[in-house]
Backbone as XML, in Angstrom:
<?xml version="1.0"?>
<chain id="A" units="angstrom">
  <residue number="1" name="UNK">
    <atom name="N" x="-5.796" y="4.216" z="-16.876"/>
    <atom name="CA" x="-5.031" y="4.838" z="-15.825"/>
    <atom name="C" x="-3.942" y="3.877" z="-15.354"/>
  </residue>
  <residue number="2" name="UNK">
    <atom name="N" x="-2.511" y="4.406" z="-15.224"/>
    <atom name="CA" x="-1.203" y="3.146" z="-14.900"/>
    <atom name="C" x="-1.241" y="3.666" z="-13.697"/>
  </residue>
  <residue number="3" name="UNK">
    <atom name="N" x="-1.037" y="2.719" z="-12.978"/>
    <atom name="CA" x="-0.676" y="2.722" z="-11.319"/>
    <atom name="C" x="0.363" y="2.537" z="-10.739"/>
  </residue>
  <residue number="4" name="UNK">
    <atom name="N" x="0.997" y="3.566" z="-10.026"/>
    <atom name="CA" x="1.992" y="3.692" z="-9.397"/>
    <atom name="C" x="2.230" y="2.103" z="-8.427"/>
  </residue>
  <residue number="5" name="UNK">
    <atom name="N" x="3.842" y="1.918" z="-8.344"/>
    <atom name="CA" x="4.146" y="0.931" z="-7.783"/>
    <atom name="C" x="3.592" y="0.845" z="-5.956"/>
  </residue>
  <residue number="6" name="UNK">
    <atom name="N" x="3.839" y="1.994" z="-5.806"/>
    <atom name="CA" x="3.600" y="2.127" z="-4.490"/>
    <atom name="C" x="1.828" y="2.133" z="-3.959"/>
  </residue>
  <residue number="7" name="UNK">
    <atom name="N" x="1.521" y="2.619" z="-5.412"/>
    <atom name="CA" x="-0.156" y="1.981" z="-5.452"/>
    <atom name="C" x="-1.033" y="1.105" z="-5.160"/>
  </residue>
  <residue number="8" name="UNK">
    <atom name="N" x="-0.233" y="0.175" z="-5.914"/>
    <atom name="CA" x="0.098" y="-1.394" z="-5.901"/>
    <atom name="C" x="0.289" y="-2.188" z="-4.772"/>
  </residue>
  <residue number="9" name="UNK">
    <atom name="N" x="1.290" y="-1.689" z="-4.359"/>
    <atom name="CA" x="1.573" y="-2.581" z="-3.190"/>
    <atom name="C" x="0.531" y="-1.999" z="-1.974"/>
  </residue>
  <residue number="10" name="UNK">
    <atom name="N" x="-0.210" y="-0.720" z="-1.694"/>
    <atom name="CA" x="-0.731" y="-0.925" z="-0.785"/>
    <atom name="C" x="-2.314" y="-1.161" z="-1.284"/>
  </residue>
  <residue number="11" name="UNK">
    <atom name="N" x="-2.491" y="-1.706" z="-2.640"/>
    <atom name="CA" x="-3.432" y="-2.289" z="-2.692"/>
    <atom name="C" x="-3.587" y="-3.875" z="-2.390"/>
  </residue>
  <residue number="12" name="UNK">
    <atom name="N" x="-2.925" y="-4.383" z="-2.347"/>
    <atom name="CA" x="-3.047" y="-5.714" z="-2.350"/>
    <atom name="C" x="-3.420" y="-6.556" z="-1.419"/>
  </residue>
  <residue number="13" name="UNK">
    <atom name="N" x="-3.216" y="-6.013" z="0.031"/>
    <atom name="CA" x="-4.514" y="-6.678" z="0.724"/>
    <atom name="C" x="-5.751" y="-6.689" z="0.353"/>
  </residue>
  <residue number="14" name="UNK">
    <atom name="N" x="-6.409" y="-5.274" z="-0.355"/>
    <atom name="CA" x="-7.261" y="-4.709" z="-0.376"/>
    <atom name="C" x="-8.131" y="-5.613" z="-1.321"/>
  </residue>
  <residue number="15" name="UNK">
    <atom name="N" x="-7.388" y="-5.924" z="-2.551"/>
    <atom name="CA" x="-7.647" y="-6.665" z="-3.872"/>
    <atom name="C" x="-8.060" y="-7.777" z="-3.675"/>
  </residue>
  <residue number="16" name="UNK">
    <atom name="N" x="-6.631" y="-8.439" z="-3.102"/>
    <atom name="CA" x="-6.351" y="-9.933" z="-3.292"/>
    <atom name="C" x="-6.991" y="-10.537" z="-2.008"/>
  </residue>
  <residue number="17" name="UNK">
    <atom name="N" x="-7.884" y="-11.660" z="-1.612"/>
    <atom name="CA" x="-8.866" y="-11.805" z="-0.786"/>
    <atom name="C" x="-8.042" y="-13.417" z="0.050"/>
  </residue>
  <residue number="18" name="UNK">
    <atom name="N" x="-7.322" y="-13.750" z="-0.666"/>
    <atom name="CA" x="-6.697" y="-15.148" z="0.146"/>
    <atom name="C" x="-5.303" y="-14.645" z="0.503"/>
  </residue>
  <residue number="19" name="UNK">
    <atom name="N" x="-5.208" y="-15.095" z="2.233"/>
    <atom name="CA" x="-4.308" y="-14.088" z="2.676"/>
    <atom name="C" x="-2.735" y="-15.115" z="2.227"/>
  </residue>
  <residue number="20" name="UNK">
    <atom name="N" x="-2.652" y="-16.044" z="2.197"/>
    <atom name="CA" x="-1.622" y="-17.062" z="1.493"/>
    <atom name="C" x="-0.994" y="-16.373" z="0.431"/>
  </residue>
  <residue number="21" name="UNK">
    <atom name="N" x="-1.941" y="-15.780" z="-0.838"/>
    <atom name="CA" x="-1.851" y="-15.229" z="-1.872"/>
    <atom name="C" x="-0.796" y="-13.941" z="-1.647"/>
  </residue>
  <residue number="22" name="UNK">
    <atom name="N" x="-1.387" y="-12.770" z="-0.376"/>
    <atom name="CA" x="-1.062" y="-11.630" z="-0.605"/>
    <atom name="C" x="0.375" y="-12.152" z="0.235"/>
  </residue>
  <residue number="23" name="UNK">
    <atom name="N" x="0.469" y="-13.029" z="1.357"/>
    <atom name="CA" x="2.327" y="-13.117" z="1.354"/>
    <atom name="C" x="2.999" y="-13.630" z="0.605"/>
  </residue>
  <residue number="24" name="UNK">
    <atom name="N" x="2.580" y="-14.612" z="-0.499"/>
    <atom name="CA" x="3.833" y="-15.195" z="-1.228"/>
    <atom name="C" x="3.772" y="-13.807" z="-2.348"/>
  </residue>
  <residue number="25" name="UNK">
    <atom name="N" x="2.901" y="-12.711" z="-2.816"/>
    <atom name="CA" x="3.014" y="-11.649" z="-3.482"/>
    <atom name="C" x="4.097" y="-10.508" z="-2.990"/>
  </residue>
  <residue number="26" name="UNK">
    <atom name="N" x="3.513" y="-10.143" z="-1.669"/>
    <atom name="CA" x="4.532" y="-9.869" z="-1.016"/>
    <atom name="C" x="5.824" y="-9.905" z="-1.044"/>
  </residue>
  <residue number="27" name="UNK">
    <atom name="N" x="6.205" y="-11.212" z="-0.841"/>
    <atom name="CA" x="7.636" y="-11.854" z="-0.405"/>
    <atom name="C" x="8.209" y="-11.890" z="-1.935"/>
  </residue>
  <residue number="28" name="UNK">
    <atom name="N" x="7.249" y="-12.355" z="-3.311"/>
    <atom name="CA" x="7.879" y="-12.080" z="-4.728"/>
    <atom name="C" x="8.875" y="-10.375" z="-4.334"/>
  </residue>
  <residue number="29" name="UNK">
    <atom name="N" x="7.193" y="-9.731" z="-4.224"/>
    <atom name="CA" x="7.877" y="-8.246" z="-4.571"/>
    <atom name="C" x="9.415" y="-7.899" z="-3.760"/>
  </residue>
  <residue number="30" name="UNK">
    <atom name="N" x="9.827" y="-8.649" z="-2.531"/>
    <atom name="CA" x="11.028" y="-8.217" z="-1.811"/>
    <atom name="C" x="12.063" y="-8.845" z="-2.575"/>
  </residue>
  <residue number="31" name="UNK">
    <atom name="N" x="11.898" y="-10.128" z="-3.476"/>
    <atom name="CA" x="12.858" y="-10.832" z="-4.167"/>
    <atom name="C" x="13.143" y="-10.086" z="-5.003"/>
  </residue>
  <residue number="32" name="UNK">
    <atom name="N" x="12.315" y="-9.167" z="-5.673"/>
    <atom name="CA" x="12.217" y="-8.467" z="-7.072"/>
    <atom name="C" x="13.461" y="-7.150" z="-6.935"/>
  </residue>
  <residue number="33" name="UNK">
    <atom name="N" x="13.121" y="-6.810" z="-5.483"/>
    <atom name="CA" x="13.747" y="-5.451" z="-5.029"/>
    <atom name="C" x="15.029" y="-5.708" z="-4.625"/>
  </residue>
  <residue number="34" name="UNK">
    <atom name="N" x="15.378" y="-7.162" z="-4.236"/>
    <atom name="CA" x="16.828" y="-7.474" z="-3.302"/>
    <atom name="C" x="17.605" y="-7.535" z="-4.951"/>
  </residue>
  <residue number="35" name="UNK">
    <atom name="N" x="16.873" y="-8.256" z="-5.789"/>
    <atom name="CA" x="17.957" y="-8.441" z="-6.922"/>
    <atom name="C" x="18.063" y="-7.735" z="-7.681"/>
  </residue>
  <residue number="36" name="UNK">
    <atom name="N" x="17.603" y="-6.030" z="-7.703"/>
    <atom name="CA" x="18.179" y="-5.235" z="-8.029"/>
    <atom name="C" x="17.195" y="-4.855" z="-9.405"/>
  </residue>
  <residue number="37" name="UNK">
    <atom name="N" x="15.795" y="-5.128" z="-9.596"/>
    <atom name="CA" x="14.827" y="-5.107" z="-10.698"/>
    <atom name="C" x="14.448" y="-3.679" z="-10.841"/>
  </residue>
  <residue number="38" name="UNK">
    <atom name="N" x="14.079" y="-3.471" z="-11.775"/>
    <atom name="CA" x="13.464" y="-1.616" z="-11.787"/>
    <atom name="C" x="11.965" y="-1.739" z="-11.691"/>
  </residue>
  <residue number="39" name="UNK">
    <atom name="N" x="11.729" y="-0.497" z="-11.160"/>
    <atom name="CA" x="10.490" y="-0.574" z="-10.403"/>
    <atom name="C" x="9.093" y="-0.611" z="-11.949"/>
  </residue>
  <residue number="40" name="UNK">
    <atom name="N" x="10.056" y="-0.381" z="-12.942"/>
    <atom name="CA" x="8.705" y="-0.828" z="-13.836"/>
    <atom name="C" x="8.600" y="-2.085" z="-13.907"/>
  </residue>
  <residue number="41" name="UNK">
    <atom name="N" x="9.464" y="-2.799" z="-13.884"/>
    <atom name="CA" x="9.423" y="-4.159" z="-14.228"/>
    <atom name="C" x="8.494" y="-5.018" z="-12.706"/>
  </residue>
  <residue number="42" name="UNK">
    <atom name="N" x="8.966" y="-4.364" z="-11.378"/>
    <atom name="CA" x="8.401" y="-4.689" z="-10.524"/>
    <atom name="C" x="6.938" y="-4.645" z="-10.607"/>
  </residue>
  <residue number="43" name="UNK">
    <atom name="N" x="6.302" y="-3.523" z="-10.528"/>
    <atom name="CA" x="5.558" y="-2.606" z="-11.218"/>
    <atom name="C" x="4.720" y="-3.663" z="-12.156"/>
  </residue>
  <residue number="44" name="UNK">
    <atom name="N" x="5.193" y="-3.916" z="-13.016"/>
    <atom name="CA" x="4.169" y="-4.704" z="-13.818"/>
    <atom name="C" x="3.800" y="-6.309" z="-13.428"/>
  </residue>
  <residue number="45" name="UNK">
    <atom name="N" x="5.153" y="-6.855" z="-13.041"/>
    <atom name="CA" x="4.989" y="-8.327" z="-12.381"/>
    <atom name="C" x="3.763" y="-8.713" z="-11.476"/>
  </residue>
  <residue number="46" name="UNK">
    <atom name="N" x="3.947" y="-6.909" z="-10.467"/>
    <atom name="CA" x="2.577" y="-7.485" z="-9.171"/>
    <atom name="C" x="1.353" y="-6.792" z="-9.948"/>
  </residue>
  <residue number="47" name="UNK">
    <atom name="N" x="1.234" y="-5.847" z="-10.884"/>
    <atom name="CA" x="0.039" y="-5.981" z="-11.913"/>
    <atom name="C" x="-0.886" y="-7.442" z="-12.167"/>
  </residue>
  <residue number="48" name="UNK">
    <atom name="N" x="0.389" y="-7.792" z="-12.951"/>
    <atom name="CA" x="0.032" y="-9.539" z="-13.557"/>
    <atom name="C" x="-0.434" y="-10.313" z="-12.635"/>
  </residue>
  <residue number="49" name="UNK">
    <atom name="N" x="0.485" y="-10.275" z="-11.445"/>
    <atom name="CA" x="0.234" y="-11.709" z="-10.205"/>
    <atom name="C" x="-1.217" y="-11.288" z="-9.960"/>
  </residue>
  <residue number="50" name="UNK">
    <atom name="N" x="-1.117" y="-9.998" z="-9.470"/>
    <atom name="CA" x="-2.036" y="-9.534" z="-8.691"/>
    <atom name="C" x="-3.695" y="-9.615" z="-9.383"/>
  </residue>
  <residue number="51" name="UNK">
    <atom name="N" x="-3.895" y="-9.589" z="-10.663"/>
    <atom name="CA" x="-5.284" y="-9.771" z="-11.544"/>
    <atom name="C" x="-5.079" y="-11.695" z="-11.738"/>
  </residue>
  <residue number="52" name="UNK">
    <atom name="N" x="-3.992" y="-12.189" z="-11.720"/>
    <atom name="CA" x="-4.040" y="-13.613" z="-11.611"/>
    <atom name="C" x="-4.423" y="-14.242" z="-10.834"/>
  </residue>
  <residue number="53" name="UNK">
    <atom name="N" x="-4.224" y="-13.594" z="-9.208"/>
    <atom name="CA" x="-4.530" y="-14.107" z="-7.747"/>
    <atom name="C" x="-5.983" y="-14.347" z="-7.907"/>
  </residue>
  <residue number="54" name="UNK">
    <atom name="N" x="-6.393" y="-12.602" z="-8.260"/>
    <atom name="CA" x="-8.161" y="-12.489" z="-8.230"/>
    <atom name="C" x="-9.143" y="-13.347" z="-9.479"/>
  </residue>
  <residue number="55" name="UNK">
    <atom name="N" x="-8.175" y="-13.705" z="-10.834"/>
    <atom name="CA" x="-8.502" y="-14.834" z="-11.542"/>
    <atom name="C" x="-9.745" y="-16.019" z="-10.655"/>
  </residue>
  <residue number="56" name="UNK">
    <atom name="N" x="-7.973" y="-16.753" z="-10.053"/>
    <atom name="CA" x="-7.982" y="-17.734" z="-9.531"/>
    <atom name="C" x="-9.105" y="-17.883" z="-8.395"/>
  </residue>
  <residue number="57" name="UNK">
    <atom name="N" x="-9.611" y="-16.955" z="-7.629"/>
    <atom name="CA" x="-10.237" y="-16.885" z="-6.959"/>
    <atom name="C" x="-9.781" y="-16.981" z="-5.474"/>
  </residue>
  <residue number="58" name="UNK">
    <atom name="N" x="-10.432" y="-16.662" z="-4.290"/>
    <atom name="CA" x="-10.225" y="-16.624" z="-2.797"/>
    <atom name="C" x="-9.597" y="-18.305" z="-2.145"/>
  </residue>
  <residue number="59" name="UNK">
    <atom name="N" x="-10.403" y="-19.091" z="-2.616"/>
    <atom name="CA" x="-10.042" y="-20.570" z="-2.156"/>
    <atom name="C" x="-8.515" y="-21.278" z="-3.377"/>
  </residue>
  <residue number="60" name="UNK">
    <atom name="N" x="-8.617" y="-20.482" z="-3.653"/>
    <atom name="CA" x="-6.692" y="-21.473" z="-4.495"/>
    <atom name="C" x="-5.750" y="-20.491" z="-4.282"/>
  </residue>
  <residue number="61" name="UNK">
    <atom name="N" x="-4.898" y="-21.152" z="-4.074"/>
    <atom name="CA" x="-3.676" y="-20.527" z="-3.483"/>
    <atom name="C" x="-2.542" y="-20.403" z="-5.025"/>
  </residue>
  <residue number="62" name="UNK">
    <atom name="N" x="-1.771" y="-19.415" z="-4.877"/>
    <atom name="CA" x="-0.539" y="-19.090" z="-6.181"/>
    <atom name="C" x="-0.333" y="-20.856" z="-6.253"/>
  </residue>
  <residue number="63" name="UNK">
    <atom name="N" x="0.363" y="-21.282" z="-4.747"/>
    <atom name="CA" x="1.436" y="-22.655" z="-5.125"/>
    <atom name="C" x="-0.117" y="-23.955" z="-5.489"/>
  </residue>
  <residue number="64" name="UNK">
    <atom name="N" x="-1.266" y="-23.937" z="-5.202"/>
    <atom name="CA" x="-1.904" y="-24.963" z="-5.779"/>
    <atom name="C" x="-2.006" y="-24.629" z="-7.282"/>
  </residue>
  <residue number="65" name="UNK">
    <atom name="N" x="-2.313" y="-23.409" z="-7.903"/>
    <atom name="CA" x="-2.564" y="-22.922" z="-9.309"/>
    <atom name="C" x="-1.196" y="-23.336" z="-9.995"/>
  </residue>
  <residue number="66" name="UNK">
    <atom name="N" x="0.340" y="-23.368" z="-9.421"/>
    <atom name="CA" x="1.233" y="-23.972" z="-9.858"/>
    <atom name="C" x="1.147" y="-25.324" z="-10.058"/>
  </residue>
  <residue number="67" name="UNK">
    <atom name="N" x="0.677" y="-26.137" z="-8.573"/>
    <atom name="CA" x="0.777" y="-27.378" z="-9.008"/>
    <atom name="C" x="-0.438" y="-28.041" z="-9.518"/>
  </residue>
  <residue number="68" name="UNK">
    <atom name="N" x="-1.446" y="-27.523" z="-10.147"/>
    <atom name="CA" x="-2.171" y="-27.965" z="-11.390"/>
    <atom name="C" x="-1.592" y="-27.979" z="-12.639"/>
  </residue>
  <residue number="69" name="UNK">
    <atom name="N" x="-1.204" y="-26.906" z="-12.802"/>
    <atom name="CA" x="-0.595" y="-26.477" z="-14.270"/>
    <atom name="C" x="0.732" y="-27.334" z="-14.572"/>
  </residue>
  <residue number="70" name="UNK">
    <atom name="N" x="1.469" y="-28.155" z="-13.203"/>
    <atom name="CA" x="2.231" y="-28.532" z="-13.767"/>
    <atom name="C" x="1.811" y="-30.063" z="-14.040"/>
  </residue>
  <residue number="71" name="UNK">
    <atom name="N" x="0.634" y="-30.460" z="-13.598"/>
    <atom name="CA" x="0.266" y="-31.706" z="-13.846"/>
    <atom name="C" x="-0.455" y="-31.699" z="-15.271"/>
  </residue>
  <residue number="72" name="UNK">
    <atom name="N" x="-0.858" y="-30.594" z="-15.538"/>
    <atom name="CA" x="-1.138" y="-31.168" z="-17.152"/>
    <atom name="C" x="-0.137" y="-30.993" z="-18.254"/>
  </residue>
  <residue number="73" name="UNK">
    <atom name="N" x="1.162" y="-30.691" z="-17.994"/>
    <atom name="CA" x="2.360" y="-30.836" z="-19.041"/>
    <atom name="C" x="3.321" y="-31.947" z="-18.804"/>
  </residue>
</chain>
């Protein structure tokens, strides 16, 4: 079943359990929309983030999962 964008976005409190997580998701998705992206592409980005957030788990945040990953390259 594909899920509507608008699906999406009012799932993501619901989903995503670290509240850090759901504003920098958030604030992606308004960047996505100011620069003019189509809503599939939007659409799939907070798909991805959004099963990545819940990956990562409640206690790590998007920007710590960044700055691991950039310490091992």
């Amino acid at each position: 079943m594909t899920l509507r964008l608008t699906t999406n976005i009012s799932n993501i409190e619901k989903i995503v359990s670290n509240e850090e997580n759901v504003e920098t998701i958030l604030r992606f998705f308004e960047f996505m929309k100011k620069i003019g992206t189509s809503e599939r592409y939007q659409n799939n980005n907070l798909k991805t983030i959004i099963a990545y957030s819940k990956f990562i788990g409640p206690s790590i945040s998007l920007y710590q999962a960044n700055n691991k990953i950039e310490r091992l390259f």
